[in-house]
C-alpha positions, 0 to 999 in steps of 0.5 A: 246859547253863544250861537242863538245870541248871533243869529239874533244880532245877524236877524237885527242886522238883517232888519236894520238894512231893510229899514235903511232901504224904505227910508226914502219911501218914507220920507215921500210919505211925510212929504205927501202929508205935508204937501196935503195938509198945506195944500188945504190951508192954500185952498183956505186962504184963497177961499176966504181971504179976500184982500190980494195982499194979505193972501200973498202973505200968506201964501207965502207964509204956508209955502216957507211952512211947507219947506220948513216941515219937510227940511224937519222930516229930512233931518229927522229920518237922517238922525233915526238912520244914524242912530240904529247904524250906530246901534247895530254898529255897536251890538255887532262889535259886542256879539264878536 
């Protein structure tokens, strides 16, 4: 029983680090969304809002967004690393 509960924690291990290394591709994922989605709302503006000010503005507003939303999926992912680092950091020590 001991023996099947370590290779348990040892597969866990296993799966954590793989998921550690795809972060990165993760984060360009949401990225690509992001930049998708803010694109759109560019295209929008440009498309129907005529006044050249009030379209700066927004611009600028949907630009300030876009980093916004990306600084967010950043702190995100960094937060779910630390925590199932600091999970399989602690179920290791608990199967020893």
């Amino acid at each position: 029983m001991l023996l099947q509960y370590k290779r348990y924690i040892i597969t866990q291990q296993q799966q954590v680090v793989v998921t550690h290394k795809h972060t990165h591709k993760e984060k360009n994922m949401f990225n690509q969304a992001i930049d998708t989605v803010q694109s759109g709302k560019k295209v929008i503006v440009n498309t129907f809002v005529k006044d050249e000010v009030v379209q700066k503005e927004l611009i600028k507003l949907i630009e300030a967004q876009t980093k916004f939303y990306q600084g967010w999926v950043d702190t995100t992912l960094t937060l779910a690393q630390t925590l199932v680092s600091s999970f399989k950091d602690t179920v290791y020590k608990g199967a020893k």
